[in-house]
GUTI-88416 format. One record per atom (N, C-alpha, C): x, y, z. Coordinates in pm, whole numbers, padded with zeros to 5 digits, always signed. Layout:
BEGIN
XYZ/...
//
This chain:
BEGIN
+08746+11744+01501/+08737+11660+01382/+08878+11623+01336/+08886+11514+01311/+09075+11451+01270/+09085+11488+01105/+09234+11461+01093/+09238+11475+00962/+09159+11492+00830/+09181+11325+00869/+09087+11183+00773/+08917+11230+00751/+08862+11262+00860/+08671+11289+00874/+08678+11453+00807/+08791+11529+00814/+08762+11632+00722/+08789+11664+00568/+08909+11560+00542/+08893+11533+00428/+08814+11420+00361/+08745+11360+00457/+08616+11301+00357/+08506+11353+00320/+08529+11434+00403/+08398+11571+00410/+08391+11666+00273/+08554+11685+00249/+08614+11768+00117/+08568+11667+00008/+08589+11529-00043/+08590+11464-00144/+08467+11399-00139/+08426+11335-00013/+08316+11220-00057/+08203+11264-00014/+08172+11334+00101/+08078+11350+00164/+08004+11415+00039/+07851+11354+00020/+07742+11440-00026/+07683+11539+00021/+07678+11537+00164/+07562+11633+00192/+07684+11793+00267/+07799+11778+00278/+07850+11845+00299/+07864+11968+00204/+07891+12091+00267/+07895+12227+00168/+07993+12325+00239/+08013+12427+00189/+08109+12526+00207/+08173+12600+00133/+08268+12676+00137/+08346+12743+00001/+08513+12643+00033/+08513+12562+00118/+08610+12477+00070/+08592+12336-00022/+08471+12274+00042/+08415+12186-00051/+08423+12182-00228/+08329+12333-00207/+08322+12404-00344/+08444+12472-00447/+08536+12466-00327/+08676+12478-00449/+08744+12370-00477/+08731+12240-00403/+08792+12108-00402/+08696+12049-00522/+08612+12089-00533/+08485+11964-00642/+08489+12028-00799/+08483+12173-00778/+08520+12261-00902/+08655+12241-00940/+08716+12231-00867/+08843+12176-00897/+08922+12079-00974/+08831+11946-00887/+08834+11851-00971/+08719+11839-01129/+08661+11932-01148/+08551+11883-01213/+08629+11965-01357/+08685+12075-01324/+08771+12116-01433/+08901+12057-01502/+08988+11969-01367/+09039+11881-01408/+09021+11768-01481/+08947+11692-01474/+08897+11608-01539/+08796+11645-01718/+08808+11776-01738/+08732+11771-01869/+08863+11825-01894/+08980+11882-01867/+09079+11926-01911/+09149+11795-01926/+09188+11696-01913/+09196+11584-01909/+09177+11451-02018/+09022+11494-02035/+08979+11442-02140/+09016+11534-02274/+08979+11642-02282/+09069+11705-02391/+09134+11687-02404/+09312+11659-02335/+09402+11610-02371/+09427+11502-02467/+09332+11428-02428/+09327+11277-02489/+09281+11314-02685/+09156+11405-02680/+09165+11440-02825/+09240+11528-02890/+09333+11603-02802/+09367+11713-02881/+09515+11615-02932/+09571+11509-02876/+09693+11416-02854/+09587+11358-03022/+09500+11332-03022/+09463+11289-03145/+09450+11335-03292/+09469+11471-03302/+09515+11550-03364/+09667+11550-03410/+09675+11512-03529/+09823+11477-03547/+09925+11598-03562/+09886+11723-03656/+09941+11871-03634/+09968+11918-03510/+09851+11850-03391/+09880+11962-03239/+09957+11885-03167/+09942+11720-03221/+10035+11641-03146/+10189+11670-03156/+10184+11714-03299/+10364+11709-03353/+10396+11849-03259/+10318+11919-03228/+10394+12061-03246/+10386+12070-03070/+10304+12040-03024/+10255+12037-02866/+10311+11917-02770/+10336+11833-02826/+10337+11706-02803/+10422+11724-02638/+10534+11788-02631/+10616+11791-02478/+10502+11870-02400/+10453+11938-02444/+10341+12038-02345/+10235+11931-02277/+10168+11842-02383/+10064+11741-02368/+10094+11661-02295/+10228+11600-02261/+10262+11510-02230/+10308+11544-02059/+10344+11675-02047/+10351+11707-01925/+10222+11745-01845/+10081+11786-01884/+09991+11839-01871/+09925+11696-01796/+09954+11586-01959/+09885+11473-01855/+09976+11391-01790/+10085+11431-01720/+10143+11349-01625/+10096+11438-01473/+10077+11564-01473/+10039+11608-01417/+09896+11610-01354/+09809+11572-01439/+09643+11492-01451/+09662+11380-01355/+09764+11322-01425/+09792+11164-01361/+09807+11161-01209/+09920+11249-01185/+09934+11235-01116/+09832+11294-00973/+09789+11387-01024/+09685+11429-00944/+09567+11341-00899/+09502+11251-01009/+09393+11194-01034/+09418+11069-00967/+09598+11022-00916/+09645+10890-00854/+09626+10949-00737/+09652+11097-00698/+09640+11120-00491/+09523+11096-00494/+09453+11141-00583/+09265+11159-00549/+09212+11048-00492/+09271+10945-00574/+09208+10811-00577/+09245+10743-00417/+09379+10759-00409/+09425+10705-00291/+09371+10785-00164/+09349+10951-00186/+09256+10969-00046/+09166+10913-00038/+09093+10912-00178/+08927+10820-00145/+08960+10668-00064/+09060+10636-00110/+09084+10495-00062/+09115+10483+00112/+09229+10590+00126/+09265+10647+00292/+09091+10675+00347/+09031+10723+00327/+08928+10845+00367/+08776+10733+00356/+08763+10606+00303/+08664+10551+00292/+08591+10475+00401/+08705+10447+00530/+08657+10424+00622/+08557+10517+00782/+08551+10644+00692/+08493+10746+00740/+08376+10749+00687/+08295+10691+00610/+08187+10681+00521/+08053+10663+00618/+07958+10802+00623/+07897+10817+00765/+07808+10653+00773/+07757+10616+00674/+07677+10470+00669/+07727+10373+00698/+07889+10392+00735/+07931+10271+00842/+07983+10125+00698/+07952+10165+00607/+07957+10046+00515/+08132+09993+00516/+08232+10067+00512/+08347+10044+00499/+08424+10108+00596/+08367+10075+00718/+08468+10080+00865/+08571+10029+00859/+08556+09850+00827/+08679+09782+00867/+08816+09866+00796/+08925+09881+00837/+09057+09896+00762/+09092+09820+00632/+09114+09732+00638/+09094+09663+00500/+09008+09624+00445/+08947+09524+00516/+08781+09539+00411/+08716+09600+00367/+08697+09661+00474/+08607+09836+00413/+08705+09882+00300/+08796+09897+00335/+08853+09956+00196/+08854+09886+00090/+08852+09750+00084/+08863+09671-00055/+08700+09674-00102/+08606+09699-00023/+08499+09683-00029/+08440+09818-00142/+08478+09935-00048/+08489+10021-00125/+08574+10075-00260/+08629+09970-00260/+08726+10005-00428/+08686+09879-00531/+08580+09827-00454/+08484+09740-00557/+08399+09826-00608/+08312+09903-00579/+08245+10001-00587/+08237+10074-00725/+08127+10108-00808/+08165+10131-00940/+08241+10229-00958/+08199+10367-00851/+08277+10476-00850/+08435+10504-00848/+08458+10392-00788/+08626+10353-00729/+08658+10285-00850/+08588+10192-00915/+08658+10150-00991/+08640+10251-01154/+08558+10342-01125/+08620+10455-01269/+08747+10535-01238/+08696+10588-01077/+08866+10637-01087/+08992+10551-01095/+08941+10445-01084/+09095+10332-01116/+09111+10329-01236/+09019+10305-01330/+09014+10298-01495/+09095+10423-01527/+09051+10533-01432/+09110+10661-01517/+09256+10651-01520/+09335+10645-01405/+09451+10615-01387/+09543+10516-01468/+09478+10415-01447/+09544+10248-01497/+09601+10284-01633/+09569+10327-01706/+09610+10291-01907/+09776+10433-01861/+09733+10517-01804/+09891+10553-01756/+09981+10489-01693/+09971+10464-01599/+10069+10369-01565/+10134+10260-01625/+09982+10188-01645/+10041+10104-01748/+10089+10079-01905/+10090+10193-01912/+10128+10245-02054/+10312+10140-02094/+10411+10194-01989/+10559+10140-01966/+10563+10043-01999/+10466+09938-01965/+10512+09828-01974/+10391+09721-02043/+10349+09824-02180/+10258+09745-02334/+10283+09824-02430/+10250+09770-02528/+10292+09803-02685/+10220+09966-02665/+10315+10068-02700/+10318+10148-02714/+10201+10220-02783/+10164+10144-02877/+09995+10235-02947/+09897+10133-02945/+09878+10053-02831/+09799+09972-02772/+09642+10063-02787/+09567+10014-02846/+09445+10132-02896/+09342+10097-02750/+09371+09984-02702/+09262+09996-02581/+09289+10079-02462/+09423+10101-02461/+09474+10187-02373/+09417+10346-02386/+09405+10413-02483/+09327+10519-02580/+09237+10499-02540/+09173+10440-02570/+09018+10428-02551/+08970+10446-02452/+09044+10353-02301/+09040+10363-02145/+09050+10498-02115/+09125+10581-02120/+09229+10726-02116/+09062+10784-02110/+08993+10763-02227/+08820+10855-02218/+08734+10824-02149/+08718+10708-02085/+08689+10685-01965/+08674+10769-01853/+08764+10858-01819/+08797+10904-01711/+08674+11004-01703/+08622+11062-01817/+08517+11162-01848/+08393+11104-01761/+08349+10962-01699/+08267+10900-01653/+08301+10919-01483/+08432+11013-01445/+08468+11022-01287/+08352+11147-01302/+08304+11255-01367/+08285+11353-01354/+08082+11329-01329/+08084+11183-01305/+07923+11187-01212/+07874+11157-01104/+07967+11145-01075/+07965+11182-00868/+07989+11323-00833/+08014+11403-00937/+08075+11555-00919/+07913+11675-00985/+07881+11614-01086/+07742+11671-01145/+07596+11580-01090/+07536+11678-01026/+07390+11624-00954/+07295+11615-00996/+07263+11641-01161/+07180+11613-01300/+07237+11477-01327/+07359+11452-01337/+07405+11302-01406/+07328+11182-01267/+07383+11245-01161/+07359+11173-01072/+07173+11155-01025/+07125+11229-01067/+06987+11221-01093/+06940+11090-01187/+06999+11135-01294/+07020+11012-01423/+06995+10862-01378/+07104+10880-01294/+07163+10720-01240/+07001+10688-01140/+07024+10779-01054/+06892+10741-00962/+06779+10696-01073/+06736+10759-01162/+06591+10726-01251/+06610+10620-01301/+06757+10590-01355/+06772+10441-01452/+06728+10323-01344/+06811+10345-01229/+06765+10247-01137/+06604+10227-01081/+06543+10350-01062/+06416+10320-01057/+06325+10293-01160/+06363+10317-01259/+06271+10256-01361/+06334+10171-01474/+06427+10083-01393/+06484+09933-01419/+06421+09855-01481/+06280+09804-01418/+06197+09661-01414/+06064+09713-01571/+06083+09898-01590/+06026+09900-01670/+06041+09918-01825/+06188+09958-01827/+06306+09982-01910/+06340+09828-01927/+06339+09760-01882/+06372+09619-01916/+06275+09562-01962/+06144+09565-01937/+05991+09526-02004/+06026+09610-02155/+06058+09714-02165/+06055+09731-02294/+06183+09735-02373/+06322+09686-02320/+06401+09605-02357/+06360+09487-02440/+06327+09417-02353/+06221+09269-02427/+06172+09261-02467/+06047+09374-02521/+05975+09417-02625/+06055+09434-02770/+06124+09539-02741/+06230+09551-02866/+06275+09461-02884/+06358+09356-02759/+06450+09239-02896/+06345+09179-02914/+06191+09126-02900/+06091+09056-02954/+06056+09130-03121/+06089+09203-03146/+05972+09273-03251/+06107+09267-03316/+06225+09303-03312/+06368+09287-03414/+06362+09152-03455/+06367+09056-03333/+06302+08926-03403/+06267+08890-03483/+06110+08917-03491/+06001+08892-03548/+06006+08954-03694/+06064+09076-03718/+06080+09148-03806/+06187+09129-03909/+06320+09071-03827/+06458+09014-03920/+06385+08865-03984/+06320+08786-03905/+06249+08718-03956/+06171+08715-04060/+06051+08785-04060/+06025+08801-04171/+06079+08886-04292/+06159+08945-04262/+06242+08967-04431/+06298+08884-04447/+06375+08773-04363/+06455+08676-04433/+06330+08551-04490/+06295+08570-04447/+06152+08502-04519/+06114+08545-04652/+06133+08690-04636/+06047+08794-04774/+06169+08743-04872/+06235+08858-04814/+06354+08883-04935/+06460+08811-04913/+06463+08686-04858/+06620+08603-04850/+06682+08585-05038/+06528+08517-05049/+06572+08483-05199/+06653+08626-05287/+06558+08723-05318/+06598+08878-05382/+06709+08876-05339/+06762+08920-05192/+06879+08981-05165/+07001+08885-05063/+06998+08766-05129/+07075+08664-05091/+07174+08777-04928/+07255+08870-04984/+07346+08918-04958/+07308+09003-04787/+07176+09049-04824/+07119+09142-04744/+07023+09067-04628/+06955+08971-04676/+06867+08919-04589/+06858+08776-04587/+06969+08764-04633/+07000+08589-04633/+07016+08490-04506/+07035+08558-04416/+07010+08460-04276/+06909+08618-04176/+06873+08525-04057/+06828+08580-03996/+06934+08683-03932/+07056+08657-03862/+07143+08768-03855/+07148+08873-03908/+07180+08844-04092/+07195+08930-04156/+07066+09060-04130/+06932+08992-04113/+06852+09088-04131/+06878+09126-04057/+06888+09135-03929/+06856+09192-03805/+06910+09341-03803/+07035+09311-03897/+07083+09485-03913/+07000+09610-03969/+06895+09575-04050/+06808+09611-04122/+06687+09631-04038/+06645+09508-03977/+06527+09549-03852/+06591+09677-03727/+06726+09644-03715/+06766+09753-03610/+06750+09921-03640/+06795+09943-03795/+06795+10054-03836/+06703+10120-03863/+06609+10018-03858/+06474+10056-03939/+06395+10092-03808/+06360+10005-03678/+06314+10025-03557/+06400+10143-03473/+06503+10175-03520/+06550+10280-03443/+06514+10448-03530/+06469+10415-03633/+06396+10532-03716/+06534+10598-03785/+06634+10507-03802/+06758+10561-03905/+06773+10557-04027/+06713+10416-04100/+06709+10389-04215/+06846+10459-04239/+06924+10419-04288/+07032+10500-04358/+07045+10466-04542/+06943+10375-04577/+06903+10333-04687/+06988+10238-04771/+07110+10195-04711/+07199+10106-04783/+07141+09935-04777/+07029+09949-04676/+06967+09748-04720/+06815+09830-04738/+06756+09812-04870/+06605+09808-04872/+06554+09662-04910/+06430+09687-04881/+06354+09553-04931/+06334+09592-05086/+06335+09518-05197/+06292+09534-05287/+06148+09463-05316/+06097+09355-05285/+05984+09275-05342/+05867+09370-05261/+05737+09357-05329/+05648+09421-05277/+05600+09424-05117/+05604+09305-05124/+05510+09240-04962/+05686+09309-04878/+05781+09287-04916/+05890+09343-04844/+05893+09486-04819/+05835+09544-04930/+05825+09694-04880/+05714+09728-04798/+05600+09625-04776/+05466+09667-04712/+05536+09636-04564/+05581+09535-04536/+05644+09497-04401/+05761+09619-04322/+05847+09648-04423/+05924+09774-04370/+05869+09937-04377/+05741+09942-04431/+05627+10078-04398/+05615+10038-04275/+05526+09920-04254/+05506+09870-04096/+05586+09891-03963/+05714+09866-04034/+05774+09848-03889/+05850+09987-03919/+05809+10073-04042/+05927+10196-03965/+05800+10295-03888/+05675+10265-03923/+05581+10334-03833/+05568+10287-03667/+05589+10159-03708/+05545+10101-03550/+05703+10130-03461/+05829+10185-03543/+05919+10211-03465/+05920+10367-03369/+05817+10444-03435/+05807+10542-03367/+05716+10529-03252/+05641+10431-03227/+05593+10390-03103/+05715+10325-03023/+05800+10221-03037/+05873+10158-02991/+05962+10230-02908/+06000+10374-03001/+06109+10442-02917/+06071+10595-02861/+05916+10549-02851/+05825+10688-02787/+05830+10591-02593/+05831+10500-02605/+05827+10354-02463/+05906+10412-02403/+06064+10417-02391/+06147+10478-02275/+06187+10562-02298/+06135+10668-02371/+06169+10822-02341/+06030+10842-02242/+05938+10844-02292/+05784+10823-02164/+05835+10820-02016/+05901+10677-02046/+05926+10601-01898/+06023+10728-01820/+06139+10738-01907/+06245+10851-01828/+06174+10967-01811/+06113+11023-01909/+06079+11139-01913/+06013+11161-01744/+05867+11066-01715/+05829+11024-01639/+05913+11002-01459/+06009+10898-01488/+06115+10909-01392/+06160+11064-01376/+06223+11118-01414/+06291+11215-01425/+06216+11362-01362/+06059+11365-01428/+05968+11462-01335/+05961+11376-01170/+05885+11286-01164/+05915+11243-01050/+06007+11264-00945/+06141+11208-01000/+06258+11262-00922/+06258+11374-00879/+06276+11466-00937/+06280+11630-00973/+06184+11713-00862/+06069+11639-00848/+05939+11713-00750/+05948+11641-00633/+05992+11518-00641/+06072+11492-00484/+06183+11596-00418/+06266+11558-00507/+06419+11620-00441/+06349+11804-00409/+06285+11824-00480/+06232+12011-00466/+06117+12006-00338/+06030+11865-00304/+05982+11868-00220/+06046+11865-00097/+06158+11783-00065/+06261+11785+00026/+06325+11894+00077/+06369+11956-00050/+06462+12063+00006/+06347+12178+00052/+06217+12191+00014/+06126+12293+00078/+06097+12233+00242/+06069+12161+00238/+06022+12044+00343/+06155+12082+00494/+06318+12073+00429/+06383+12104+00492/+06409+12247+00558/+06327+12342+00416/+06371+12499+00506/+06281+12545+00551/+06134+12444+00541/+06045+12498+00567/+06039+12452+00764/+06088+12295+00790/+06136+12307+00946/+06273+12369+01002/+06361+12459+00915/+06406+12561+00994/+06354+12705+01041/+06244+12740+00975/+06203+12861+00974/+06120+12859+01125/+06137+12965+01213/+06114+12933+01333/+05951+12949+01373/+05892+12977+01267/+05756+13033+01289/+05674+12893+01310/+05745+12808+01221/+05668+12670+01251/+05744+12549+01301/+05823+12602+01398/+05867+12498+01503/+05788+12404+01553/+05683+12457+01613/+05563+12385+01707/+05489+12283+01611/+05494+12286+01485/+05426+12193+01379/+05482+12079+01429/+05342+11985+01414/+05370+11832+01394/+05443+11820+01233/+05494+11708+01242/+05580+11673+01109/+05424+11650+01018/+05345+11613+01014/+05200+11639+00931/+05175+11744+00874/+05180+11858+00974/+05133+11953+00900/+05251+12035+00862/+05360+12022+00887/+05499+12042+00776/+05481+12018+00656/+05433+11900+00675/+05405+11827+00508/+05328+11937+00432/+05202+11973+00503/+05105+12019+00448/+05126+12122+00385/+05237+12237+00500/+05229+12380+00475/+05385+12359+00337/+05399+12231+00321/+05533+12249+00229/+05432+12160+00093/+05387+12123+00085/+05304+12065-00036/+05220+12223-00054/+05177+12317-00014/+05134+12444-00045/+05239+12545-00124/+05378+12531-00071/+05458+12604-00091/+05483+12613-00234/+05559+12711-00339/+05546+12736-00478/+05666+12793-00511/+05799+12723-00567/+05957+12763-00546/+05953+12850-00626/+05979+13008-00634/+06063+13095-00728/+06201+13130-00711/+06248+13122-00799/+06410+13117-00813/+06378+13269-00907/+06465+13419-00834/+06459+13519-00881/+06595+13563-00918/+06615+13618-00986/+06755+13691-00990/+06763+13830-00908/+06891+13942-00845/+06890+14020-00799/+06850+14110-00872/+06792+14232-00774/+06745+14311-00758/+06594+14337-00910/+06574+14232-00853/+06409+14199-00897/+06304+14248-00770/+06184+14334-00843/+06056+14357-00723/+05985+14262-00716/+06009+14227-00603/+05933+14058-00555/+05717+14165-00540/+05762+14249-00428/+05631+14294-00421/+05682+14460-00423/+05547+14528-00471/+05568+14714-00531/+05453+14745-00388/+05429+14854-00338/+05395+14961-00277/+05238+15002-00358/+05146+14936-00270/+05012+15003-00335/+04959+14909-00424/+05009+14799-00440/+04933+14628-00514/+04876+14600-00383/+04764+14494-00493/+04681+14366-00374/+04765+14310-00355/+04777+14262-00200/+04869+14116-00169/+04804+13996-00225/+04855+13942-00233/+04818+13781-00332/+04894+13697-00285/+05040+13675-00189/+05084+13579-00159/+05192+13634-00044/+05249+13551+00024/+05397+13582+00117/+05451+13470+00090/+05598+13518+00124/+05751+13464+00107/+05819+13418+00212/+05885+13272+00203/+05981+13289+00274/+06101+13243+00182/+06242+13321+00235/+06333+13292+00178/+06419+13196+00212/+06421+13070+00094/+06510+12989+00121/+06681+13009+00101/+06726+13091+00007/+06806+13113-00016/+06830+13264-00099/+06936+13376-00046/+06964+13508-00084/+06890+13551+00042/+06903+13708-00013/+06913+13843+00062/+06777+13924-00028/+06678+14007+00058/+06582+14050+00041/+06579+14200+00108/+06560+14327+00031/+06600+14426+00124/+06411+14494+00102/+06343+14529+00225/+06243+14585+00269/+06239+14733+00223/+06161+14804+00187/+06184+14955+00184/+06013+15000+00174/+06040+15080+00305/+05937+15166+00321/+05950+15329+00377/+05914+15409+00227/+05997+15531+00284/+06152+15535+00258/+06239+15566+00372/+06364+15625+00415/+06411+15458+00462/+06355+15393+00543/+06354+15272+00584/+06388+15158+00530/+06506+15077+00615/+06548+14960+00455/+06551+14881+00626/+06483+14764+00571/+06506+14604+00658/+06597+14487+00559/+06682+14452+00574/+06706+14303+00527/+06710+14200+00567/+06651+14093+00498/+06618+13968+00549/+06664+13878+00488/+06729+13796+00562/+06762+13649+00472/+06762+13515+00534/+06814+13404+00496/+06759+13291+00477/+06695+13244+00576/+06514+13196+00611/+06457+13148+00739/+06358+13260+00753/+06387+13380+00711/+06306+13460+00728/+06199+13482+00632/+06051+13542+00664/+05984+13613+00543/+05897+13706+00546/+05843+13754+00462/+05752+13907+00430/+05641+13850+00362/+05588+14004+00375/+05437+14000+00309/+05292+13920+00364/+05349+13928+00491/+05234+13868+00611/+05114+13977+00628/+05203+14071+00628/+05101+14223+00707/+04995+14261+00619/+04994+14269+00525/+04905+14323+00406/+04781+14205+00436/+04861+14089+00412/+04735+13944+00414/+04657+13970+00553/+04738+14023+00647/+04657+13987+00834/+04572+14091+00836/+04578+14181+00773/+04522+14318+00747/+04389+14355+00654/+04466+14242+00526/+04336+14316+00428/+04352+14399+00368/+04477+14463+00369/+04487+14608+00291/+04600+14640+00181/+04597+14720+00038/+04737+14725-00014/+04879+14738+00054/+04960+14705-00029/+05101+14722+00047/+05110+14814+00027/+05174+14837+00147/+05261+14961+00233/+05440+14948+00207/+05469+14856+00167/+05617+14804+00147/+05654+14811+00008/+05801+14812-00049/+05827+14755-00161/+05948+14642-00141/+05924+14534-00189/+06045+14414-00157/+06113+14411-00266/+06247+14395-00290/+06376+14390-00386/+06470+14305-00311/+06500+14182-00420/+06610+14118-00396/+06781+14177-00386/+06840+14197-00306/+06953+14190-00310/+07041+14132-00393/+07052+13964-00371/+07099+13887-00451/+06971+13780-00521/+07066+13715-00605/+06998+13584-00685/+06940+13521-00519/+06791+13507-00549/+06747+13447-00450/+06585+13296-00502/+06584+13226-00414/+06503+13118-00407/+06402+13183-00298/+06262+13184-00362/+06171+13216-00215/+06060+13109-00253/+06020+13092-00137/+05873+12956-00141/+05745+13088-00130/+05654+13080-00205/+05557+13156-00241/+05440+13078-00195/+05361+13128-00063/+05207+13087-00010/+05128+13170-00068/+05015+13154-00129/+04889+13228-00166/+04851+13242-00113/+04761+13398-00116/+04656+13427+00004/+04538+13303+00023/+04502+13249-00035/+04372+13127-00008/+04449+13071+00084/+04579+12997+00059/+04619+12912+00094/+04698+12963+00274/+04728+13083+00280/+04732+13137+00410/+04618+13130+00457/+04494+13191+00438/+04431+13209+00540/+04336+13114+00601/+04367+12960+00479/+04322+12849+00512/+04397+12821+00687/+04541+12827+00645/+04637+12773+00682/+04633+12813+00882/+04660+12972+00872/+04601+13056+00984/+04516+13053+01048/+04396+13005+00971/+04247+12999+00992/+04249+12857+01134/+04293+12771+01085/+04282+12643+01186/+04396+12619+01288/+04512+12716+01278/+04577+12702+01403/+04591+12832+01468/+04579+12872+01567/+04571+13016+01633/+04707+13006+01722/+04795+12926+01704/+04907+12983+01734/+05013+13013+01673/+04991+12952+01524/+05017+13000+01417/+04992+13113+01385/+04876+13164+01370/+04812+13298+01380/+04918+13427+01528/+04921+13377+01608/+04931+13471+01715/+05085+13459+01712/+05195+13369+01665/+05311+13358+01629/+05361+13476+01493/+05293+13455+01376/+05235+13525+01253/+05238+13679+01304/+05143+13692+01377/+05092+13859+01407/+05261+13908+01508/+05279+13833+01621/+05388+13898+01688/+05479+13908+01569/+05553+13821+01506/+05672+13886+01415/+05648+14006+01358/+05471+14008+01281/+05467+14141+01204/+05442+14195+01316/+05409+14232+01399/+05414+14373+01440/+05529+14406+01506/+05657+14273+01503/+05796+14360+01539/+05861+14413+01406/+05867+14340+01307/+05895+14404+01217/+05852+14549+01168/+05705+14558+01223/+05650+14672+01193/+05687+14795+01244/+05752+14778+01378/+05824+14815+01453/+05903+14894+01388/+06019+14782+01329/+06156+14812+01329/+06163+14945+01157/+06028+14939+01103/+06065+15020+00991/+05975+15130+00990/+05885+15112+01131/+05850+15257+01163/+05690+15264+01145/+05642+15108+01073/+05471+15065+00997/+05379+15136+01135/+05296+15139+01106/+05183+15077+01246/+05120+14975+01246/+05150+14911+01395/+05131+14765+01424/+04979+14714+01391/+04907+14607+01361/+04765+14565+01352/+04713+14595+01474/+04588+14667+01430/+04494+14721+01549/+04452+14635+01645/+04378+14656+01706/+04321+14585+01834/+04229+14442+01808/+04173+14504+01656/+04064+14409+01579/+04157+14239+01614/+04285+14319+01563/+04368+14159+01511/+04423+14142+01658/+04436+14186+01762/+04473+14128+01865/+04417+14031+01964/+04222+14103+01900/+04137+13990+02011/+04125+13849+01873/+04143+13851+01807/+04131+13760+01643/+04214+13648+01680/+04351+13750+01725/+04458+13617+01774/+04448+13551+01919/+04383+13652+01977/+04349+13563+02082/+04256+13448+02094/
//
């Protein structure tokens, strides 16, 4: 791998991971809110007077950091696995069109160009907070965000147009009601509109009321009908947002569920199937997943952490790809085991219904199933399933 393809791997690549990745992104992600603090604490006139050489070196140092960043992304963009910005220059201008490229340019720019404009140029300030907007290519909740806004665009915009219809309709009729009363307040349609806004956004801050009667019956109206108005795209996101959420969790089961070697031989169908069954627990360490002498009710596999076995004197550990709590289900009988997490672990949880559905219609599933447990059973000393389950799997 050259230089260039491993440091795109460090900065841009998404799907890439590691503990170098992970100190390059934490890295930057602390930089950049340290960064933005600067910018308010410089606003502070006491911390400015007294700090001011400290601040000023802190963010030249930001700067300067946040200018290599930019320029590897810029070096490093023609490595972009989707091929979009191959060419040498195009690709690269292509990619610094890009919204992302162009926040980290925003972040930079009001420094540099600081030298050479009026010195307390307030848009320059303003730009400087900007930079707080590099930090959502770095957080995968924000970046979630972005995905939902875009998919529920066409419906967020239906009720865009709803709202400016009913502010309309509403600045309208007070300047209708009360133009005359409150010359000042509702004297053009503009004017109202400030009044329909506050009122449809459920703020009222009470400095424009209607005074005439029919004016106060119209603003009951619309401050009730505003709590419908702004119940519309929280729904919609809310909505987006589960959606998203049970995809991306379906995926990543979907993905560890075709590394786990037990179901290699699956058609991609019934992958689907045995991962639409699956049930994510996220445990912390040294939690009892399963105790010694309970009904079995479900098995595990672990997507992520360390799982230590104990039966007796006997310790097995298992981790990621692997799982437990087969034997009890193939059997029929209480556990014989006790399971404890090691570490913070993620396990996909099958129910017994849902196993022995599962077992029930493929028998090499079944006879795959039984060989692991009875090596495992092996290895901690169990006794293997009787003969019953050997002609079963056959």
């Amino acid at each position: 791998m050259t230089l260039r393809a491993r440091l795109y791997e460090l900065v841009e690549d998404e799907e890439a991971s590691g503990p170098a990745v992970r100190v390059v992104r934490r890295g930057l992600a602390f930089s950049i809110v340290a960064a933005v603090l600067l910018v308010v604490l410089e606003s502070i006139e006491p911390v400015a007077e007294r700090f001011g050489s400290a601040l000023a070196a802190a963010e030249l140092a930001f700067m300067i950091l946040f200018s290599l960043e930019y320029a590897l992304r810029l070096w490093v963009a023609v490595e972009d696995r989707a091929g979009r910005y191959g060419h040498p220059v195009v690709g690269r201008l292509r990619w610094a069109a890009t919204p992302s490229a162009l926040v980290d340019l925003v972040a930079v720019l009001p420094f540099w160009l600081a030298p050479f404009l009026p010195a307390d140029l307030f848009l320059l300030r303003l730009l400087r907070l900007l930079r707080i907007l590099k930090i959502v290519r770095l957080a995968p909740a924000l970046a979630t965000f972005q995905v939902v806004l875009h998919a529920q665009r066409r419906q967020l915009a239906a009720v865009g147009l709803l709202l400016a219809i009913l502010l309309l309709l509403l600045a309208g009729a007070m300047h209708a009601i009360e133009g005359r009363a409150q010359p000042e307040a509702f004297g053009s349609i503009p004017k109202a509109l400030y009044w329909a806004v506050v009122t449809l956004a459920t703020v009222g801050y009470g400095d424009v009321v209607p005074v005439t009667p029919l004016g106060r019956i119209v603003a009951g109206g619309a401050a009730l009908l505003s709590l419908a108005t702004i119940a519309f795209p929280t729904a919609i996101l809310g909505a987006g947002f589960v959606r998203e959420m049970q995809q991306q969790d379906f995926l990543a089961r979907a993905s560890m569920v075709a590394c786990v070697p037990l179901f290699r031989h699956l058609p991609p169908a019934q992958l689907a199937e045995i991962t639409a069954l699956l049930h994510q627990r996220n445990l912390p360490p040294r939690y009892t997943v399963i105790r010694r002498g309970e009904h079995p009710e479900a098995m595990y596999f672990i997507d992520q952490g360390r799982v230590v076995m104990r039966l007796g004197e006997r310790r097995v550990v298992l981790g990621p790809g692997s799982f437990f709590g087969e034997l009890a289900l193939l059997e029929g009988r209480p556990r014989e085991a006790t399971v404890i997490t090691l570490t913070a672990c993620r396990l996909l949880e099958l129910d017994a219904g849902d196993f022995h559905r599962l077992i029930g219609g493929d028998p090499e599933l079944r006879r795959n199933l039984l060989a692991e447990a009875r090596e495992r059973a092996r290895a901690i000393g169990h006794p293997p399933p009787g003969e019953a389950e050997t002609d079963a799997a056959s």
